[in-house]
Structures are given as structure tokens and as C-alpha cells.
C-alpha positions in Angstrom: 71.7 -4.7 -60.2 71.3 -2.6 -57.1 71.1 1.0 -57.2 74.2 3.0 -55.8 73.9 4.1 -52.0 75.5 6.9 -50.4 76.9 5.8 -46.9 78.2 8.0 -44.4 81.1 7.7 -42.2 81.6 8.3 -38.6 83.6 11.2 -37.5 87.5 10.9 -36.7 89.4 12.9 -34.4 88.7 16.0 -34.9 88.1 19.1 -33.0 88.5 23.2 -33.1 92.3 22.5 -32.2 92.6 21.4 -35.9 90.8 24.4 -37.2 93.0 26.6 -34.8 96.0 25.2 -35.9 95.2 25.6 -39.8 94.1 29.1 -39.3 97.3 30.2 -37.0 99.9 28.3 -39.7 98.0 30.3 -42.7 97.8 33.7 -40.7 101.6 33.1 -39.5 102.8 32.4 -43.6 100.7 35.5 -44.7 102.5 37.6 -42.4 105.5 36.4 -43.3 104.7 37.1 -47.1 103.7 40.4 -45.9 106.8 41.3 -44.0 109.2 39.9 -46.8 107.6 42.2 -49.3 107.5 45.6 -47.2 111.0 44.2 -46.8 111.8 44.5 -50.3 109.8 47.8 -50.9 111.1 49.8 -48.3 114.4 49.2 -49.4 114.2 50.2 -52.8 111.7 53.1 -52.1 112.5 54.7 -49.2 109.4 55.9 -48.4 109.1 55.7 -44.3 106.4 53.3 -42.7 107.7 49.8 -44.7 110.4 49.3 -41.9 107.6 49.1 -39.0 105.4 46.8 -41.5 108.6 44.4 -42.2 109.1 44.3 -38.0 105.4 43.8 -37.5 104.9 41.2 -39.9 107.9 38.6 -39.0 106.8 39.2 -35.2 103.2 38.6 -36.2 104.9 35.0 -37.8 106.2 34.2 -35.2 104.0 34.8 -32.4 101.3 32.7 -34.6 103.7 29.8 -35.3 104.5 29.2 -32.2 100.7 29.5 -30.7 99.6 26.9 -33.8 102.7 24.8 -33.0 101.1 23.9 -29.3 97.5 24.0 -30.4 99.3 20.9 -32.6 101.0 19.7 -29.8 97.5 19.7 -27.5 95.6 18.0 -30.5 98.1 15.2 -30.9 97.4 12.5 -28.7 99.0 10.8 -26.4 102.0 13.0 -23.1 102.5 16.4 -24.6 106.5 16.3 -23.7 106.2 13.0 -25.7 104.3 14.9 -28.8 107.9 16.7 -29.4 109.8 14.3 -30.4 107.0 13.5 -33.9 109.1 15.2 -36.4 111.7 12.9 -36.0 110.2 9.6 -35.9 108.5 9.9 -39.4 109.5 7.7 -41.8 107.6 8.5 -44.8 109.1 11.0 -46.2 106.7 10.8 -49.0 103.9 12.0 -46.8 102.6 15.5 -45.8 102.7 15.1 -42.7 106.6 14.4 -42.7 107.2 17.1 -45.0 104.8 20.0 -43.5 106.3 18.9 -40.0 110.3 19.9 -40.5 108.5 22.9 -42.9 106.9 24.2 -39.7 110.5 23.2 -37.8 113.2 25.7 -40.1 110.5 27.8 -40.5 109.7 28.9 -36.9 113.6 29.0 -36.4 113.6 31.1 -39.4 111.4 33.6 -38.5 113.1 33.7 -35.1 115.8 35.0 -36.0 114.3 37.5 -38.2 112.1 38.6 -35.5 115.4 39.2 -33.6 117.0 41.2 -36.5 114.4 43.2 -37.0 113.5 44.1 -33.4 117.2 44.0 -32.1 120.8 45.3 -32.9 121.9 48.8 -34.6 120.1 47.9 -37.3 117.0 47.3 -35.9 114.2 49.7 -36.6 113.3 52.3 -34.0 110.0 52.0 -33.2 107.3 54.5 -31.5 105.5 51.7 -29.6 108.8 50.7 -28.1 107.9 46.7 -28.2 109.0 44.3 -27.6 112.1 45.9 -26.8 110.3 47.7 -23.2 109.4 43.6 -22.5 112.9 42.6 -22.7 114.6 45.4 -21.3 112.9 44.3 -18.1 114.8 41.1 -18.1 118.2 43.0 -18.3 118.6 40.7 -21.5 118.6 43.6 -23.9 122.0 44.2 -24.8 122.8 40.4 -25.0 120.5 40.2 -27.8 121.3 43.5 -29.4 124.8 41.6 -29.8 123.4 38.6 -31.0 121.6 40.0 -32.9 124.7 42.3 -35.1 126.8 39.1 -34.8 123.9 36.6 -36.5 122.5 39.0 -39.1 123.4 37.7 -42.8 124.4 40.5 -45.2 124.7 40.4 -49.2 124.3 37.5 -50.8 123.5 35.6 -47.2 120.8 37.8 -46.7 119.1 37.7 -49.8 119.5 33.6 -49.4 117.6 33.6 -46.0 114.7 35.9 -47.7 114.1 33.8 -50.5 114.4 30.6 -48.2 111.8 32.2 -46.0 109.3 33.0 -48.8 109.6 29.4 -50.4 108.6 28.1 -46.5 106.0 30.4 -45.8 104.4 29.6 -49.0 104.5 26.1 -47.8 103.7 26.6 -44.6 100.0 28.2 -45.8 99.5 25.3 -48.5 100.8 22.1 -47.1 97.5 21.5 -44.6 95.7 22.1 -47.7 97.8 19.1 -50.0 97.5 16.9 -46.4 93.9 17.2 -46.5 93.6 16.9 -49.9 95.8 13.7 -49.9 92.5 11.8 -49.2 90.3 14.0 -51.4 89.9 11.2 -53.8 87.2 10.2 -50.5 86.4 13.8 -49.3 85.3 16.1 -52.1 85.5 18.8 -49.9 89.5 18.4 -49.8 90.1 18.8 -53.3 93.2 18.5 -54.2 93.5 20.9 -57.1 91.3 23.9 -55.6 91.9 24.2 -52.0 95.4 24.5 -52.1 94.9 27.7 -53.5 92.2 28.6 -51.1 94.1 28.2 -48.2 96.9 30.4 -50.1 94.9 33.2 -50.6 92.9 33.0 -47.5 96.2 33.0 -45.6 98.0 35.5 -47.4 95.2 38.2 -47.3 94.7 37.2 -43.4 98.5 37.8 -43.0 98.3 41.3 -44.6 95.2 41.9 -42.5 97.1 41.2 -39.1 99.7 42.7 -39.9 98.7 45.9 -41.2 96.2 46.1 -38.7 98.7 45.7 -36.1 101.4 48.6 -37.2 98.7 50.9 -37.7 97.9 50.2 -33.7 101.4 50.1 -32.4 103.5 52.1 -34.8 100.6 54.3 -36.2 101.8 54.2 -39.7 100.9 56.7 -42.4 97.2 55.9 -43.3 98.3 56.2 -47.3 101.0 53.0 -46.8 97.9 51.4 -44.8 95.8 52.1 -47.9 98.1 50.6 -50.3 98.4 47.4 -48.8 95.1 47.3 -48.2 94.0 47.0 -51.7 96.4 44.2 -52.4 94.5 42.7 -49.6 91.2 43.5 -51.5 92.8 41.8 -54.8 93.9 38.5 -53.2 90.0 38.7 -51.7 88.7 38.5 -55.1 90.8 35.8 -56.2 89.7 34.3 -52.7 86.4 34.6 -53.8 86.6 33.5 -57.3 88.8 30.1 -56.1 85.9 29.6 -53.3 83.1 29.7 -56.6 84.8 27.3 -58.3 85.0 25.2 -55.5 81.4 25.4 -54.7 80.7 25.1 -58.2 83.1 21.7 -58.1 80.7 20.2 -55.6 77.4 21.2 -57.5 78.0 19.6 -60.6 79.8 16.4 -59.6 78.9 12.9 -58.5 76.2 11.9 -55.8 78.5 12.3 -53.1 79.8 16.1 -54.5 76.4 16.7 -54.5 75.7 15.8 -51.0 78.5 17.0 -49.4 77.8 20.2 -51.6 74.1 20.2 -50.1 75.4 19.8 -46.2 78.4 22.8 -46.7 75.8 24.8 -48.1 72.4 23.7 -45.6 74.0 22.4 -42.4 76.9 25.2 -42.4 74.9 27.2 -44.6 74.5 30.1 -42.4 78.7 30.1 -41.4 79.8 29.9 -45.0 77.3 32.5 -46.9 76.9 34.8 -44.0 80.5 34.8 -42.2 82.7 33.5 -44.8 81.6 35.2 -47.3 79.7 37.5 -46.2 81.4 39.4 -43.3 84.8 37.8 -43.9 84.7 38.8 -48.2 82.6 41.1 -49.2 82.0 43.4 -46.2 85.8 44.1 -45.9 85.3 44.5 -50.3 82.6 47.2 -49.5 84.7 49.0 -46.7 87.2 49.3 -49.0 85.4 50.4 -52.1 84.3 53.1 -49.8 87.3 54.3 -48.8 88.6 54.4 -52.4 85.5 56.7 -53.3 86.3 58.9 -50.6 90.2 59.0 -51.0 88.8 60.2 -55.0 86.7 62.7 -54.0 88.2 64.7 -50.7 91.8 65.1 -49.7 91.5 63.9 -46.6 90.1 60.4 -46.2 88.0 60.5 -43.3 87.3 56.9 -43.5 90.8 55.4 -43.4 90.9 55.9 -39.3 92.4 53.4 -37.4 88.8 52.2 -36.3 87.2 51.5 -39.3 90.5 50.0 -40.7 90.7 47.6 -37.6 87.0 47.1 -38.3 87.6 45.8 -41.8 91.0 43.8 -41.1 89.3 42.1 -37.9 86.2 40.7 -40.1 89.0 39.6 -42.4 90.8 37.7 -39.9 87.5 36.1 -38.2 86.9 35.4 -42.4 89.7 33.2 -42.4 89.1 31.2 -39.3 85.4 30.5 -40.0 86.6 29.1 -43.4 89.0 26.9 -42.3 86.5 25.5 -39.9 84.0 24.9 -42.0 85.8 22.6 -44.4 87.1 20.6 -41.5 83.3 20.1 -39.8 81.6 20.0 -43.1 83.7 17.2 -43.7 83.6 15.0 -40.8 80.4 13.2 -42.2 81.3 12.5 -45.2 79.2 10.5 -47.9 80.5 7.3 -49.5 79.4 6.4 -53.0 79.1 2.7 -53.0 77.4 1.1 -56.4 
């Protein structure tokens, strides 16, 4: 009987397009999430600052969206005007790729329009920083979309139909790369089926609150005690990040020869990206900002660390968090051990 080998196989066709892509589609649901729940608040609180986050947040959607959708495009091979017409000539509709394709399809029509209706129209909030209504107005197109915009926008029950939808999307926007990775995690440990769905959910969320957040603090300078609230919601998904990450790593350590080996080259080849930017800079830097700030906010009336410089500070290392993590478990995975015996 010959002992069990470990072989390795040869790399497909990847590259950082695929990591780009994975990160932008999280980052683009997270915002999404973000805006549809400053949505919700706002309306029922009335405190002032949630309008700006709501218009931020679905423009943050779909600004990412459509930058992941041609970082897809460029990855897929072949003409890129060709590459357009892949939704429609799936026929497995069984398949993640089918379904996360026309999810990414309603969904950045979606959050068109409700980048429109938030931006445009006499409902449409008033913002300080004045984009990207000062963009448009330059095109003399502004008052055909501020009437597009009154004539599309759903009301009652329409409304609250078109929010839902959204939030059901978004959520599968940020977890469908994870199931179409994981589809072949019975080879890739790395991709495991049960556990990084919910990584990439909470990585993506917390990224969307950090770009978002980040972003109507900049433009719309928003009162720094609505920045401070969302921001430990941030730092609670961050622990559940954290926690999900464990018991993937933890996965890896105690299974098979090849969990074991693929365990030993995330933690040894990538070692330095996952312990140091993942998690260090990307999780528990941003935990530690914030744990200061909640000292300070305790102590002193005035919170002299919730500025717009060390808030950036802490949301950017967020961000670049989520990136580095998705590309490590797509090039920590590209050589990936075969148990044979």
C-alpha cells in the first residue's frame, strides 16, 4: 500500500483583476446595506445627517459596481464588446456564475436609479458639497433628470418593495463570489463553503460602512456623533469578521493533509499579508482607534479624536483590510495541494 502524496496543481487564470473585482462587488453591497439602513433611520428619527449618509452610500454602490463590472469585463477573455453579451448566453442556471451574473445586472440598474432619487428631484437631499449635482449641471442635463427623477420615484408600498429588493441583492451581491468559489471547495480548502460565505459578508459590509461613512464625513461633513455611531457598528461586524476568520484558520489547522498544507502556505508564504495587513492593520488597528475614541468620548465632552483625519485614518486601513483579504484567498489558493492515497 503506498502512502498518500500531496500533489500540487498548476495555477489557472488568475490575476489581481479577480481580487479587484471581489473586493469592488463586496465594498459596492456594503454600501448599499449602509445606505438602506440610514435610509430607514433617518426616516423614523429625524435626527439630521442620515439623509447625506443614505445619498452617499447608494452613490458609493454604484460607482463601485460599475468599476467591478469592467474589471470583470477586462478579466474575461476573449473582445471586450464581446464579454457583454455573457449574462445571456448561460445556460446553467444552476450555477453561480449564472445566478451572480443577472444578480450583478438588476442590481446595478437598481442602485441607478436610487442614486438618481437620492441625488435628483424635489426630493432629493440638499447637499453642502453640491455633487454630483455641480458635474451635471455642466452638461445642461440637470433639469431632465430632476424630472426623471419625480416621475420614476416609487412611493408607499412601491417604495418599500424596491428597498427590500435592493437589500435581498446586495446581500447577494457580497456572498455569491464567496458560494462560486466555494462551489469547488470540496478541492480548495481555502474556499470553504460553509465559512467564507460569511467572511466575505462581513468583510463587505464593514468595508461598505467604512466608505461610506468616510466619504460623508469628507463631502457633507456630517455631525462627528452620527459618524461615531456607525462606526461602532463597524467595529461589531469587525469582531464577528475576526471571529469567522479564526474559525476559518482554525478549519485549516486541524483538517486533512491538504488543510494542513494549504493552512501552512496562507499562514508562511502570505504570512506577512494576512497577520500583518489583514489582520493586523485592516482588524485590530481600526478596533484600537476606536476603543480610543470611545475612552475619550467617556471621559471629555469634546472628542478630540473623532476629527475627520483620524476617522479617514481608521476607515482607509479598513478598506485596504478588505482588499488584502480578498487577495489572499485567491493567491493562497492558486497552488493548491491534492490529497491522492
Amino acid at each position: 500500500m503506498t502512502a498518500p502524496e500531496l500533489y500540487w496543481l498548476d495555477a489557472g487564470h488568475w490575476d489581481v483583476f479577480v481580487a479587484i473585482y471581489l473586493f469592488l462587488g463586496g465594498l459596492s453591497g456594503g454600501a448599499f446595506l449602509v445606505a438602506s439602513l440610514a435610509e430607514v433611520i433617518g426616516s423614523r428619527s429625524g435626527y439630521e445627517g442620515y439623509e447625506y449618509v443614505t445619498k452617499w452610500g447608494f452613490l458609493t454602490s454604484f460607482l463601485t459596481i460599475a468599476a467591478g463590472s469592467i474589471t470583470l469585463l477586462l478579466h474575461l477573455s476573449g473582445p471586450f464588446l464581446r464579454a457583454f453579451t455573457f449574462p445571456v448566453q448561460f445556460t446553467n442556471w444552476s450555477s453561480w456564475m449564472a445566478i451572480g451574473t443577472w444578480v450583478i445586472v438588476i442590481f446595478s440598474f437598481l442602485v441607478m436609479f436610487r442614486a438618481i432619487w437620492a441625488t435628483f428631484g424635489t426630493e432629493a437631499t440638499d447637499d453642502p458639497s453640491g455633487l454630483p449635482r455641480h458635474v451635471v449641471a455642466r452638461t445642461g442635463f440637470e433639469g431632465y433628470i430632476d424630472r426623471a427623477a419625480d416621475t420614476t420615484r416609487p412611493t408607499g408600498l412601491a417604495a418599500v418593495a424596491v428597498q427590500v429588493i435592493g437589500i435581498v441583492l446586495a446581500v447577494l451581491l457580497i456572498v455569491y463570489t464567496a458560494l462560486l468559489l466555494s462551489d469547488v471547495g470540496w478541492n480548495v480548502p481555502l474556499w470553504n463553503p460553509n465559512i467564507l460565505p460569511l467572511l466575505f459578508l462581513a468583510s463587505g459590509f464593514s468595508a461598505g460602512i467604512a466608505a461610506v461613512l468616510m466619504l460623508s464625513q469628507l463631502a457633507s461633513d456630517i455631525d462627528s456623533h452620527l459618524v461615531h455611531r456607525f462606526s461602532i457598528l463597524d467595529d461589531a461586524i469587525i469582531i464577528v469578521e475576526i471571529v469567522v476568520l479564526a474559525a476559518l484558520l482554525y478549519t485549516l489547522s486541524t483538517g486533512g493533509p491538504a488543510d494542513t498544507e494549504t493552512y501552512a502556505s496562507l499562514t508562511e508564504g502570505y504570512g506577512l499579508l494576512l497577520w500583518v495587513g489583514v489582520l493586523g492593520l485592516g482588524l485590530v488597528v481600526p478596533l484600537v482607534i476606536s476603543g480610543a475614541q470611545q475612552v475619550v468620548e467617556f471621559l471629555r465632552e469634546e472628542n478630540v479624536l473623532m476629527t475627520k483625519r483620524i476617522c479617514t485614518t481608521k476607515f482607509g486601513l479598513v478598506i485596504a483590510g478588505s482588499f488584502m483579504l480578498r487577495f489572499v484567498i485567491i493567491y493562497a489558493a492558486i497552488h493548491q495541494p491534492v490529497y491522492v492515497g
